[in-house]
C-alpha positions in Angstrom: 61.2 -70.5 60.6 58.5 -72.3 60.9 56.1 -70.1 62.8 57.1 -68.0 59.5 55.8 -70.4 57.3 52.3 -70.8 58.9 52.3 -67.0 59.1 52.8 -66.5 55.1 50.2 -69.7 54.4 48.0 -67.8 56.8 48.0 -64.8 54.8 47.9 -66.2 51.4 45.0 -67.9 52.3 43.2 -64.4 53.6 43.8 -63.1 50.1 42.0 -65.6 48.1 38.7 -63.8 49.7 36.6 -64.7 46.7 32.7 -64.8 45.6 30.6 -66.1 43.2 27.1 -64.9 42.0 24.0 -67.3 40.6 21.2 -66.0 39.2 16.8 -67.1 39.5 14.7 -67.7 36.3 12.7 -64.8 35.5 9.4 -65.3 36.7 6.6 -64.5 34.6 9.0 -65.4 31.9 6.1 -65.9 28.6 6.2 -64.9 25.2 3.6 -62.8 23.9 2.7 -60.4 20.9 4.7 -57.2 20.5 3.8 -54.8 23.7 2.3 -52.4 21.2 -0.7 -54.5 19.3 -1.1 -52.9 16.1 0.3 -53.1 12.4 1.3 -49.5 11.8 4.5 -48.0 13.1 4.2 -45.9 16.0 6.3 -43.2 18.0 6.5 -44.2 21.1 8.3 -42.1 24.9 10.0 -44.7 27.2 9.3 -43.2 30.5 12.0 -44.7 33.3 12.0 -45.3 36.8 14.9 -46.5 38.4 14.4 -47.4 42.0 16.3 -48.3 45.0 15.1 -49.9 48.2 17.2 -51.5 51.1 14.2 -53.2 53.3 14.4 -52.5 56.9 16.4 -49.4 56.6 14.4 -47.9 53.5 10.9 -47.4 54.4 9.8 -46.7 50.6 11.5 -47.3 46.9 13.6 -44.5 46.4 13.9 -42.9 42.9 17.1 -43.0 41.8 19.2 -40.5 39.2 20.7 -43.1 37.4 20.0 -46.8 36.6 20.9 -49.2 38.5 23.5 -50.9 36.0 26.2 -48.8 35.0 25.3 -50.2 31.2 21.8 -49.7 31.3 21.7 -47.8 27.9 23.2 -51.0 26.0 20.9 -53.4 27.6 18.2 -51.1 26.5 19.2 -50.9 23.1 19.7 -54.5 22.2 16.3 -55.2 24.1 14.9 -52.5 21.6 15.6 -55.3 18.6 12.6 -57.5 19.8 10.2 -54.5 19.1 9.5 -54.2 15.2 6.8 -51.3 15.2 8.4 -48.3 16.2 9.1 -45.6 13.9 10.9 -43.5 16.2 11.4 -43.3 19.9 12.1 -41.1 22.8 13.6 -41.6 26.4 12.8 -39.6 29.7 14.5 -40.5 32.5 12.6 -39.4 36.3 14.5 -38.0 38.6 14.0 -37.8 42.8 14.5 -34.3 42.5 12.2 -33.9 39.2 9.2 -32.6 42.2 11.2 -29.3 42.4 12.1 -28.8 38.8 9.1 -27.9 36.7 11.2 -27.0 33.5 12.0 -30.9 33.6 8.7 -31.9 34.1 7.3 -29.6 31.6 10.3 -32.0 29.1 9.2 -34.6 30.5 5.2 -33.6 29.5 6.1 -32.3 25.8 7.8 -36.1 24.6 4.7 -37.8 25.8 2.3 -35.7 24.1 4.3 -35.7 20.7 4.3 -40.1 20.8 1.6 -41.8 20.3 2.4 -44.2 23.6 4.2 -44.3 26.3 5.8 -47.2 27.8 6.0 -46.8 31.5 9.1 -49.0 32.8 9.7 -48.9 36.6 12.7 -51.4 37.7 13.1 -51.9 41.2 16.6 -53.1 42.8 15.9 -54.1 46.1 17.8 -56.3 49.2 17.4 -56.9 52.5 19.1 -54.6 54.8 19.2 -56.8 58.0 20.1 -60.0 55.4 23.5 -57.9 54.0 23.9 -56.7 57.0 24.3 -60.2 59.1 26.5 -61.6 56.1 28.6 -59.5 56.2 29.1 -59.8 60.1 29.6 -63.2 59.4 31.9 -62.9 56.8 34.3 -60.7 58.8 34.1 -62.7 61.7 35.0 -65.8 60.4 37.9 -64.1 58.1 35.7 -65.2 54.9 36.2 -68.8 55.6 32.7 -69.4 56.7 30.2 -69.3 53.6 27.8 -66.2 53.1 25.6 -65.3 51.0 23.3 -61.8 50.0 20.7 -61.3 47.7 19.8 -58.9 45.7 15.8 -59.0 44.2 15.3 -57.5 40.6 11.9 -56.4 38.9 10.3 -54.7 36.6 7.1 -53.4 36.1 6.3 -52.3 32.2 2.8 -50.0 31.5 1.4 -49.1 28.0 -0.3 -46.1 27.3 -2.2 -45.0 24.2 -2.6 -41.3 23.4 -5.8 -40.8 25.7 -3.6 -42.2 29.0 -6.0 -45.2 29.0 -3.6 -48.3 29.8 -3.3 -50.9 27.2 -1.1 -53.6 28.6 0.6 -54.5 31.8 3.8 -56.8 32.2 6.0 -57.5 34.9 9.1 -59.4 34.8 11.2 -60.6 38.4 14.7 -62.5 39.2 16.9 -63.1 42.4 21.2 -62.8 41.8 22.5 -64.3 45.0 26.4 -64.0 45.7 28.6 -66.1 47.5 31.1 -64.8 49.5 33.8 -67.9 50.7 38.2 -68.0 50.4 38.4 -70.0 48.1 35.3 -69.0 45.7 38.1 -67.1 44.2 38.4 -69.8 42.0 35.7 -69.8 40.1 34.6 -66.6 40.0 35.2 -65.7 36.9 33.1 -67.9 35.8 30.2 -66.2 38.1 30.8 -62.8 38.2 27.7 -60.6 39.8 28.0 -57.9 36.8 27.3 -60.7 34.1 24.8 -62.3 36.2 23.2 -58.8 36.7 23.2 -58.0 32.9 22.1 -61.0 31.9 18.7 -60.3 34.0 17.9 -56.8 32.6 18.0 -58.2 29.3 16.0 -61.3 29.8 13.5 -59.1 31.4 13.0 -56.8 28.8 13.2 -58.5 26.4 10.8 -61.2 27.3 8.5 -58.1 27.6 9.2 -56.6 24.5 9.0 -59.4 22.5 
């Protein structure tokens, strides 16, 4: 009976495999003028890049098909607000496979030339494959008991283009989210949950850079 009784405590203690994330400041973090400096309301193409990189495995960014955040377009949106002088706007999102499609490039091509900038935003999602990697060795060796962490590095790199392609501003915006993986983190991890931490990030970021 009482072999039993360690056994159960045993595996209710396995299940409380919890984490925790905590996010950086955003470096660079300032507050400056609207991105596009003048009075009159402009049109303007937001031209995406979302890109991927796992260091030591990846040997360049890779362009990805989708954003990184699964609610990208509502961060976007709100971060809109802190831009006043838009009239109207389009949105282009690039593609890996964009190089073999020419009808897409050709879209992509028409929106810029109909806007009178373009507002180049290239956000990067990177970690550290050999860092994720030994973490989670550890984890699994030491049942989750042992503390671990991983690290994910988030930037983004913002380029403004007047009509004639000559660039008119540069910003760049960067944050860490680290997560904690540990039994009983389980706790309070709702409280740090990597989604918020994650979403909170994109919009500081542009925001801050759009402001």
């Amino acid at each position: 009976m009482k072999s039993q009784n360690v056994l159960l405590l045993t595996l209710i203690i396995l299940s409380l495999n919890g984490c925790a994330s905590f996010r950086s400041d955003v470096n660079n973090a300032t507050k400056f003028n609207p991105v596009i400096q003048q009075k009159n309301l402009v049109s303007v193409t937001f031209d995406f890049y979302h890109y991927y990189q796992s260091k030591a495995f990846d040997a360049i960014p890779k362009l990805m098909n989708y954003p990184g955040i699964s609610s990208f377009n509502d961060i976007f949106k709100e971060s809109l607000k802190n831009i006043s002088n838009i009239s109207e706007f389009e949105t282009f999102v690039n593609k890996s496979n964009d190089v073999e499609s020419q009808t897409r490039r050709r879209e992509r091509d028409s929106l810029i030339n109909r806007t009178d900038y373009v507002i180049r935003i290239e956000i990067y999602r990177e970690k550290s494959f050999a860092k994720h990697f030994l973490a989670g060795l550890l984890s699994s060796a030491t049942l989750t008991i042992f503390p671990t962490s991983y690290n994910w590095n988030y930037a983004v790199n913002v380029t403004v283009l007047d009509k004639k392609n000559l660039v008119v501003g540069k910003y760049s915006r960067n944050a860490d989210v680290t997560t904690w993986y540990q039994t009983f983190l389980v706790l309070i991890y709702p409280f740090y949950v990597e989604e918020k931490q994650n979403e909170d990030i994109y919009i500081e970021m542009l925001s801050n850079i759009f402001n």
